[in-house]
N, C-alpha and C positions, 0 to 999 in steps of 0.2 A: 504493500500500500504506500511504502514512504517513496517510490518512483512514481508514482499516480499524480503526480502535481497535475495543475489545474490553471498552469498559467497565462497558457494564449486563451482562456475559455471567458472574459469576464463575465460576473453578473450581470444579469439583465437591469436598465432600469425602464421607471415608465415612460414610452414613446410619446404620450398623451394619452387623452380620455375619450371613450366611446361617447357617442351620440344616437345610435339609432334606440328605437323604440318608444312609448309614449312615456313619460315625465310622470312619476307619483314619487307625493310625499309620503316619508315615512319617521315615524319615530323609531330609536334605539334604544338599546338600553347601555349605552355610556352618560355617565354624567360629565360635563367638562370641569377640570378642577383647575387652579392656581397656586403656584408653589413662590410662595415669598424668594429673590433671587438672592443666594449666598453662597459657600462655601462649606463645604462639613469634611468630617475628617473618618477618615476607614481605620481601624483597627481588628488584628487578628489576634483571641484572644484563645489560648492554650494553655487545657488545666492535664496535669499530670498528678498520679496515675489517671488514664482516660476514664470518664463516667458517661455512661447512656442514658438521652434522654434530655431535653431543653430544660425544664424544671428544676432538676437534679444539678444542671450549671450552672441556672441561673441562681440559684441559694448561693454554688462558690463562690458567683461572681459579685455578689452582694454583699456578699463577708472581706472582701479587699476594701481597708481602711482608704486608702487612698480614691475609691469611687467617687467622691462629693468634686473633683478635678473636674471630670465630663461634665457638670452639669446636667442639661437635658439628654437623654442618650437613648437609643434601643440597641436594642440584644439579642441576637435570636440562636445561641448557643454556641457560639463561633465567630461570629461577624460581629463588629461594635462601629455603631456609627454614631458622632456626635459634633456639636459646635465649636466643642473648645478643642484646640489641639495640647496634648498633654505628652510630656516624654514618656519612654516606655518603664512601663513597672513589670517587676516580678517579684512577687510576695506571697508566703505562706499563708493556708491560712486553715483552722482545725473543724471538722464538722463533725460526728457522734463518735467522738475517738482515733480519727480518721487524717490522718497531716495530706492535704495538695499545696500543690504549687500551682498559682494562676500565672500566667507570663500574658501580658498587654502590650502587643506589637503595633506599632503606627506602619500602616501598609502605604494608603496614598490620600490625596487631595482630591475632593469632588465638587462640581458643579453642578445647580439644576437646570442651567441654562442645557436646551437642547436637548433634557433627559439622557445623560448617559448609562447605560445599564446596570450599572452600582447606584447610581441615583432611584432607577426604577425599583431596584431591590431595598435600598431605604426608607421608600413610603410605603413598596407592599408589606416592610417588615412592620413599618411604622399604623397602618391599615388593622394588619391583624390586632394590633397592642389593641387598638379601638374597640374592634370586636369584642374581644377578650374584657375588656370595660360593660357593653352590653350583657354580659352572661351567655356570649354565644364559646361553644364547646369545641374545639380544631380535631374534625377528623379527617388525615389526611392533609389535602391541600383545600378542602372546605371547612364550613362552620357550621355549624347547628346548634337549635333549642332544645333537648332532648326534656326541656321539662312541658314541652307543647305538644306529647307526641300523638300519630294519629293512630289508634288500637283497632286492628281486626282479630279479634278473639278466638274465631273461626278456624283462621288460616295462621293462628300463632306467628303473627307478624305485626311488628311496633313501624312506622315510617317518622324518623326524624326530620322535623322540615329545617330550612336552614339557606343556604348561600355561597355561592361564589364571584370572586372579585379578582380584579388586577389591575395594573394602570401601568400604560404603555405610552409611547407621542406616539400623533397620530400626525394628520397632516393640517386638522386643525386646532391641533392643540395638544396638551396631557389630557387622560378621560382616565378613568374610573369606571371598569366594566365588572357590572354586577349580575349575577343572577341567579334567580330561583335553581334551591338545589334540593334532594331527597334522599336522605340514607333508609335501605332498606332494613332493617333487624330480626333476626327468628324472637321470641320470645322466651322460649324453649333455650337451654343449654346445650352448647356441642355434647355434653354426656350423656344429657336427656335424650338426645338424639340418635347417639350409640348405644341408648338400651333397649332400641327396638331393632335391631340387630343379634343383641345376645340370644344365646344359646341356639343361634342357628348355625349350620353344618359351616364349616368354616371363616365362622362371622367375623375374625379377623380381617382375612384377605377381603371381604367384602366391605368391611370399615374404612379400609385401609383407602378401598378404590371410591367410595362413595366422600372420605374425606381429604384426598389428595389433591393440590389442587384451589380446594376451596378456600376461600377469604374470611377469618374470620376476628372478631373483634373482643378486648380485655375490655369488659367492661370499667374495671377500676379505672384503667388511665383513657379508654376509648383509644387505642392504639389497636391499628388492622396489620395482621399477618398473613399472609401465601403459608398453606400446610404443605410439607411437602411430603410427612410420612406419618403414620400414629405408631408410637413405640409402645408393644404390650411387655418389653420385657422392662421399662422401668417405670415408676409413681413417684406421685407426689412425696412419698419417704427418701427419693435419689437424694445423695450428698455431694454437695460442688462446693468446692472453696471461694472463699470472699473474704479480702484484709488475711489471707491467712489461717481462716478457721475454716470448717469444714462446717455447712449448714444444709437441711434439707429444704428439697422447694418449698415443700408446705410451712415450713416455720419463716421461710424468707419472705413469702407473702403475707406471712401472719403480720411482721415485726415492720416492712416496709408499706404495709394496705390495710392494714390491721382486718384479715379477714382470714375466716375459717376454716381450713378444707375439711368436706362430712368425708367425701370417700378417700380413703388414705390407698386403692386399691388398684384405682383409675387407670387406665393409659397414660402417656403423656404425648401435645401434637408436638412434630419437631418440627420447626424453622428454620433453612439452612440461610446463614448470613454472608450470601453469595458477596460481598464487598468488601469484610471483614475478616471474613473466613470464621470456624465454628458454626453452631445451631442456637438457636432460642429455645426452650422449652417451655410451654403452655401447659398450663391445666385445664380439662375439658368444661371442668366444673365450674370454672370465673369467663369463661366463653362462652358469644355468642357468633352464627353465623350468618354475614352482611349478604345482601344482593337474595338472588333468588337461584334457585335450582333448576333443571334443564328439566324435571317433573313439576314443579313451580311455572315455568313457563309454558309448558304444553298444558293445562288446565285451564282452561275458560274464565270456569267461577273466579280463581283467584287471577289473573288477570285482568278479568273485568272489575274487581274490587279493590287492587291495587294501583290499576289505571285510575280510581277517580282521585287518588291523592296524586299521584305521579304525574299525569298528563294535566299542567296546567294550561289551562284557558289564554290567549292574549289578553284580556280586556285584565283576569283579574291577575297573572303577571304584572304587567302593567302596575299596577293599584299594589301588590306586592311589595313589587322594588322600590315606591314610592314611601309608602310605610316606612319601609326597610332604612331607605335615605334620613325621614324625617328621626328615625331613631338613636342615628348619628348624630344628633344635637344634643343628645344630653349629658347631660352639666359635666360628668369626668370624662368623656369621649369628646365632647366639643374642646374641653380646656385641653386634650392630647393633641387636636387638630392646630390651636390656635397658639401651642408652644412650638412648634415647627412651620408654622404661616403658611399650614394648608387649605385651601376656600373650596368647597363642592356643591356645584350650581345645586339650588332646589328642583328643576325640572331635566326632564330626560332632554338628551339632544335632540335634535331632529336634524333630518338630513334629507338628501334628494336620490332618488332612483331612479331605474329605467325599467321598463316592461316589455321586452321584446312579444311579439304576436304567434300565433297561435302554429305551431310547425305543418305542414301538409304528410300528413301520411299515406303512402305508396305501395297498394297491392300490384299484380301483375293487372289487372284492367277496371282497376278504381280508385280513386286516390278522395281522402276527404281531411279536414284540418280537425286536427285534434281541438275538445273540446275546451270552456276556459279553466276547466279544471286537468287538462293538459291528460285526459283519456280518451281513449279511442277502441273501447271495450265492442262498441257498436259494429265495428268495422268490420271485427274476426269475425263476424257470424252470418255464413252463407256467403262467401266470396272468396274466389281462388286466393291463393298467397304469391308472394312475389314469384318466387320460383322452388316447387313440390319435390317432395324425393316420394316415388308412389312405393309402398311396399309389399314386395312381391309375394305370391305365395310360397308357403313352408319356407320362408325367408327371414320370418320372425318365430317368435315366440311367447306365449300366454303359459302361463305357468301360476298354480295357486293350489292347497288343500284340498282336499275332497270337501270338506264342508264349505269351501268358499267356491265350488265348481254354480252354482247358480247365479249367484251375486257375478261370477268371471262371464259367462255366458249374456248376461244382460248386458255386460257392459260391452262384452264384443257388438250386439246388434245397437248400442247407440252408439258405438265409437265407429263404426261404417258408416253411421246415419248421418255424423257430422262429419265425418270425411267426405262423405259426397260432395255438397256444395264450395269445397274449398279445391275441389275437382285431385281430388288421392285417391289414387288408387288402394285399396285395401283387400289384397289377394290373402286367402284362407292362411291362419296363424298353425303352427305346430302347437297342439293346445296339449300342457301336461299339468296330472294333478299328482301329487302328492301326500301321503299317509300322514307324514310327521310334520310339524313347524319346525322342524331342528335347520339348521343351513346347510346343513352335511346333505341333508333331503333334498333341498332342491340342488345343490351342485352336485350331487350322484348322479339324477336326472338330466340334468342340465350336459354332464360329462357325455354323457349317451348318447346324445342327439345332436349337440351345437358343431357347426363346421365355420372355420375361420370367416365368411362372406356370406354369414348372416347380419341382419341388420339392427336387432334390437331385440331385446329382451324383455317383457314387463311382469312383472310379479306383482300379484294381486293378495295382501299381505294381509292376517288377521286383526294384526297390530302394531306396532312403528317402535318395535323391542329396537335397541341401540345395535347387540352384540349382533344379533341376526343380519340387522345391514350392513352391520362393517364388514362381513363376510360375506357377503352378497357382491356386495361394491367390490372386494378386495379379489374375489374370484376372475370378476369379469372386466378386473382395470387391469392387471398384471399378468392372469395366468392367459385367460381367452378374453381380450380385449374385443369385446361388443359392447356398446353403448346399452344403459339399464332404465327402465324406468318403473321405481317402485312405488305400489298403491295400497293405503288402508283401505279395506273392505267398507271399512264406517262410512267411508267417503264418499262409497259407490251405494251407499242405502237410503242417501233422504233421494226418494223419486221428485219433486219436484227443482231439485238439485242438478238430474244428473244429466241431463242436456250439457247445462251449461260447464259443470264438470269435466264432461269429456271433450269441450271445444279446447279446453283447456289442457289438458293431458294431449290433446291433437297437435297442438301447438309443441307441448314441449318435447313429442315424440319425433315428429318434421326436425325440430331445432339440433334435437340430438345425432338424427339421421343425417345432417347437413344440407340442411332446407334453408332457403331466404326468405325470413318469414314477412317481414316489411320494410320499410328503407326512409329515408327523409332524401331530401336534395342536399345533397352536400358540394358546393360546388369549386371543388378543388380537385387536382387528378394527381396521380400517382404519387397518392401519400400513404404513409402506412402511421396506424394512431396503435399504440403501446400503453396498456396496464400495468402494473408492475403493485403488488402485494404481498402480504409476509403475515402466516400464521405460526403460532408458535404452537409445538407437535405434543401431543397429550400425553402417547405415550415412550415416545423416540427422545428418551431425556438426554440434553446436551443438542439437540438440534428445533430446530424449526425450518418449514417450508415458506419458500419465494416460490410464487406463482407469477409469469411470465405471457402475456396474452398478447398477442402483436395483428391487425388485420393483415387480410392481402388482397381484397379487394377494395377497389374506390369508394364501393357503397359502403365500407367497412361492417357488411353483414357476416361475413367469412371473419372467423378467428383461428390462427396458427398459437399453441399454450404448450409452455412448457414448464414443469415445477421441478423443483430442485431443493434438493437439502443444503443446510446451512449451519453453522454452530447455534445453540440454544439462544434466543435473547437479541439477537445479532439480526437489526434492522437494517446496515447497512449492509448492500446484497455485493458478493464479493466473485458471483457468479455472471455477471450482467454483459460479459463480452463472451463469452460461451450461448450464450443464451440470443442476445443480437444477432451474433453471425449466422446459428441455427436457422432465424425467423427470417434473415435477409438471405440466404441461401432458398427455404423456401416459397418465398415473394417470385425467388425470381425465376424458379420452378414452374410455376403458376403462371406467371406473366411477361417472362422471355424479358424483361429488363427488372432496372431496381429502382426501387421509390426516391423521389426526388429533393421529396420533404418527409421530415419524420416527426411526429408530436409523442412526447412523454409522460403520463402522467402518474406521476407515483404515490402513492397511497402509502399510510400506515408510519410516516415519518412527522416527529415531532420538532418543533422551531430551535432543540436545539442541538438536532441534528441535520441542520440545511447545509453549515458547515463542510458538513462530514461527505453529504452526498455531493456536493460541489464538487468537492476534491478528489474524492473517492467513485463514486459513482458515473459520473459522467465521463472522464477519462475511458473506464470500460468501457461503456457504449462507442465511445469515436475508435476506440482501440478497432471492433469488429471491423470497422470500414477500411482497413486495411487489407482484410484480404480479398478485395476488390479490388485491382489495378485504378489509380485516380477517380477512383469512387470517393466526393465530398457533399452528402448532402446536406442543404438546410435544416437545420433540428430546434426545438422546442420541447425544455424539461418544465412541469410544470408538478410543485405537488399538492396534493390534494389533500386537504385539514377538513375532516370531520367533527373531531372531538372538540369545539371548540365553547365558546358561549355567547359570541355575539348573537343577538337579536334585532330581528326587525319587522316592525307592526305597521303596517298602512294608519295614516297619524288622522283619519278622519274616525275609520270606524273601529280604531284597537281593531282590527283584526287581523287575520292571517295576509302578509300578500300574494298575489296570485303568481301561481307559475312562470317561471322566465321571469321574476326582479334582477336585478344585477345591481350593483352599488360599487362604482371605483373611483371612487371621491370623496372628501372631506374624513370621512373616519376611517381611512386605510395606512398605509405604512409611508414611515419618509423614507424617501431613497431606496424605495424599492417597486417592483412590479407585483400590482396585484389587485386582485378584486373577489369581492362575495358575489354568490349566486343563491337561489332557491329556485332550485329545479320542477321539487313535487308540490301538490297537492296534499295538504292535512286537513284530518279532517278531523282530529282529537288531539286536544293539546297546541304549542304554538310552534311553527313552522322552524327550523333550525338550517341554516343559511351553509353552504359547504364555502370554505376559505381557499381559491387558488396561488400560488403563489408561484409565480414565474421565474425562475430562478435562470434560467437561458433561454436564450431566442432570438438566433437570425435569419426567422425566416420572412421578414419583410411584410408579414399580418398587420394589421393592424389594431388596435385595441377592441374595437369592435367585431371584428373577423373573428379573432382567439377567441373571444368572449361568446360569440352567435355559434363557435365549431361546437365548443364545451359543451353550448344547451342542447345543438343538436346530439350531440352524443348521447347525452340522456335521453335520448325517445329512442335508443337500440338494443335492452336488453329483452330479449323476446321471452322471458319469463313472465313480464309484467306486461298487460298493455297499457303502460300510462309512464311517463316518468320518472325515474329513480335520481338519486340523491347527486349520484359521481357520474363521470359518463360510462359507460355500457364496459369497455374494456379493463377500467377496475374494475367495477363489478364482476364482471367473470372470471378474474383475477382475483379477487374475493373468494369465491363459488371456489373453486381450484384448490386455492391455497385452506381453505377449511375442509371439502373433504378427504382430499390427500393426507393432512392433521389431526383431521379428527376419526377417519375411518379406515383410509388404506395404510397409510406409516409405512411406504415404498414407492417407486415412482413408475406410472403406470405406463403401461406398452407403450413406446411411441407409435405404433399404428392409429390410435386415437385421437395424435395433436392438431387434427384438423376439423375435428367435431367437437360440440360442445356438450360432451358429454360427461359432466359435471355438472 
């Protein structure tokens, strides 16, 4: 990597500003603030022996006589920043028998002029302090009220409401970006949890896999940890040394939390502290577990009852943050604001938009514009597709249980039904049933009959067990690479359903088989548009998959995917010139020359690793173009931020804004290229904006051009008819990179990479 320089590539900046589309206002949810202009002073502050935990430093670092020097200061366990500058100290100091050494290093000089990123980290530290004034609680990198919580008794689930913030420049100003945030909570104990487990046939191993993995939270301090294994062979009686004694867990929590362990018998979870090296050890019984479970989320009831606290509304967002704002004024949080000559508008910003119009979508002999909620559900039904893969007879295969042979039967005579009008042919399936639900069952079967230049597979499933399809999928991505598509029975039972069901299954059957199912007008030629995503492997510990999706057609409805194992953790993809030349090899397989322009868009990378990929990543990519004799084409890396928290509400009616807003002006970045978009349509909860950021690009677009390719992109994943988030080629780069990760854990046939059969 240290030969990877980056030097002839610079960052992109902004060209200027788009104009097309019609003009809407919209409120945000940054507040503009003002920072009294001066000088502050950085100190790095080092207590020996090391102590875990801000709390814990912050008492040491209260105990150096010498503190009353700083004046006004924060602290956030490490970092000392304040107005006076003081020489460096290093002084003793004793806490319950205990001698450290604090040492008080003076690092550098800061400015707020311009926000430099030490500056921005001074008021987010300076922010929290405030927080922490209101009785809001830090989990994580958010805050919560845990004494407001919202109780479903039901579903043994507490939801902490609460918030998140930051403050960055923007281009018109410092802001202060706030917003609604939700911790989810079991009620129940991780041990409570584990004893419905006990006494079943190997309930270890089964503990082990139902809690590895999971996130879970110490109540005492509200500190979240990654489980990565449950140890039955030690408890809360284990003895670890501290100052030199030998103490057990249970008495260390007793004397440090003043709390009680009942089971002295328990497991313990282990933590491996991938940074520091060593494990954490938890006790099940002072734990709970955050977020929700993959059987949590496939239940209805409870995500329909978790959605009403989760999925907030814009209007009452809105009204939310506002509260939230005016809560900052009181009396110890305002006088924290007003000893650092911090100012935070009372009203949200407001800003200006754009609303690009309505895309036209393109069968083979109909075309109609998607609607303003950006679907075109209408379309699919009863009208050829762009271009069909018909499937032949004993060419396929229907495969399901002997108690599922009715329900597979029905579905065969409406899945001809809806095939017809889309003009597919659907030639007689090789129909097999089998005795057992075991996987062994249907791939014994399956072993029997399949010849390489079949076309699809679908299994008609009693239920949507995990271990079943990882072996389903795992069978026919690596050993006999046919494309699969599996179906719950349930799904094929509400009759008034299944029309529409199986237009739906028709679609992602064609998609599979490599069929064009729709198109937009994209009106650029021999470009190839590239996804690039990263899941991390479930059970392949030490690695994680890069999923690789490159078009090679114009319409960019043809996708070429490649995934690739990677070290664990490891976003920066270290594979990417393997994987180029692969996709530019078979571009040019396909269409006797090679792409002129190339768009990048990369997913799954966080802002502070733009760096990393600059330097790193992109060089790979140009690297492939060498093994093309003066092959140089125009490129554009753009990556794509979902995780993020800006907001934005159409400022007349608080509400969602419609499909196609874009925003690249006034609250975007200085000195760099980039803009928000809102792709989809919501219809619960308030709409969440995907962040581009263009980190290269010479290909002579213009801002509106990149901007108009991106949205058209999203109307290309033929999973959905309507608009998704990123454009089409993450997404399927998405799709890739999770079931490779989550089900096969091997990299499947390359006879596949030309179907989307993911």
């Amino acid at each position: 990597f240290q030969k990877m320089t980056n030097k002839n590539i610079p960052l992109a900046t902004r060209p200027g500003y788009g104009a097309a589309g019609r003009p809407i206002d919209l409120t945000t949810n940054f507040f503009l603030m003002s920072i009294r202009t001066g000088q502050y002073y950085q100190y790095h502050v080092d207590i020996k022996p090391e102590v875990e935990g801000r709390k814990m430093k912050t008492t040491l670092f209260n105990k150096v006589s010498q503190i009353a020097k700083f004046g006004a200061h924060v602290f956030d366990g490490s970092i000392l920043f304040s107005k006076v500058k003081v020489t460096n100290i290093n002084e003793q100091v004793e806490h319950k028998g205990t001698d450290y050494s604090v040492e008080i290093k003076y690092t550098s000089t800061i400015s707020t002029q311009n926000l430099p990123p030490e500056t921005a980290q001074l008021f987010n530290i300076m922010i929290r302090r405030v927080y922490r004034e209101i009785k809001l609680v830090p989990v994580q990198r958010k805050y919560f009220d845990p004494s407001r919580p919202y109780s479903i008794p039901k579903h043994k689930i507490e939801i902490w409401p609460g918030f998140s913030s930051s403050i960055y420049g923007t281009e018109c100003g410092i802001i202060l970006n706030i917003d609604v945030a939700r911790k989810v909570l079991t009620t129940d104990s991780v041990l409570q949890m584990m004893k419905d487990f006990f006494g079943k046939p190997n309930h270890q191993e089964i503990i082990n896999k139902e809690f590895s993995g999971q996130i879970v939270m110490t109540r005492y301090n509200n500190r979240t940890y990654r489980i990565d294994r449950v140890d039955f062979t030690r408890s809360p009686k284990f003895q670890f040394e501290i100052n030199g004694e030998k103490v057990t867990i249970a008495n260390h929590v007793k004397v440090r939390h003043g709390l009680q362990v009942k089971d002295m018998n328990q497991p313990l979870l282990v933590c491996e502290n991938k940074k520091q090296g060593g494990e954490v050890l938890l006790i099940p019984e002072l734990c709970c577990r955050t977020g929700l479970t993959d059987e949590m989320i496939e239940d209805y009831r409870i995500m329909k009852d978790v959605g009403e606290y989760t999925r907030v509304p814009p209007a009452e967002r809105v009204q939310s943050l506002i509260d939230f704002r005016t809560s900052l004024k009181e009396k110890k949080a305002q006088g924290l604001l007003d000893d650092w000559g911090i100012k935070i508008d009372d009203q949200m910003k407001q800003t200006k938009g754009r609303v690009f119009p309505p895309e036209v979508i393109y069968l083979k002999n109909k075309q109609q514009a998607a609607s303003p909620t950006a679907d075109w559900t209408s379309l699919m039904r009863g009208d050829e597709l762009l271009k069909v893969v018909h499937l032949k007879p004993r060419k396929w295969v229907l495969i399901c249980t002997e108690r599922e042979a009715d329900t597979m039967n029905q579905f065969l005579a409406t899945f001809k039904k809806v095939a017809g009008p889309m003009k597919i042919d659907v030639g007689e399936p090789i129909v097999q049933t089998v005795a057992s639900d075991r996987a062994d069952a249907y791939i014994n079967a399956l072993k029997a009959i399949l010849q390489p230049d079949f076309q699809i597979v679908i299994f008609i499933l009693p239920t949507n067990r995990k271990d079943r399809y990882d072996q389903l999928k795992d069978f026919l991505s690596t050993q006999m690479p046919i494309p699969s598509q599996c179906i719950t029975a349930k799904t094929l039972q509400k009759e008034k359903m299944l029309m529409s069901v199986c237009t739906k299954i028709c679609v992602q059957v064609q998609a599979k088989c490599g069929a064009q199912i729709w198109q937009v007008q994209i009106p650029l030629t021999k470009i190839m548009v590239i996804g690039i995503d990263v899941y991390h492997d479930t059970v392949r510990k030490g690695e994680s998959v890069l999923a690789f999706c490159a078009t090679f057609t114009d319409n960019c409805t043809r996708l070429f995917s490649i995934p690739l194992f990677q070290r664990s953790g490891q976003e920066i993809a270290d594979n990417l010139s393997r994987c180029m030349g692969e996709a530019l090899q078979f571009y040019f397989a396909q269409n006797k020359i090679l792409p002129q322009t190339i768009f990048v868009y990369r997913d799954g990378v966080g802002d502070g690793q733009l760096d990393a990929v600059h330097k790193l990543e992109i060089p790979q990519l140009r690297r492939a173009f060498d093994q093309f004799q003066g092959y140089n084409p125009k490129m554009a890396v753009i990556v794509v931020k979902k995780r993020i928290s800006a907001r934005f509400f159409e400022a007349r009616t608080l509400s969602n804004p419609p499909p196609g807003t874009v925003v690249d002006r006034d609250v975007i970045g200085v000195g760099i290229y980039d803009f928000y978009l809102i792709a989809q349509h919501v219809t619960q909860g308030s709409a969440t904006p995907t962040h581009y950021h263009v980190l290269v690009d010479n290909t002579g677009l213009k801002p509106d051009h990149l901007q108009m390719l991106t949205y058209k992109l999203c109307h290309m994943y033929f999973n959905w008819s309507g608009t998704v988030r990123v454009p089409a080629p993450c997404q399927y780069a998405h799709k890739l990179a999770f079931l490779v990760g989550q089900s096969i854990h091997k990299s499947p046939h390359k006879r596949l990479a030309s179907n989307l059969y993911y």
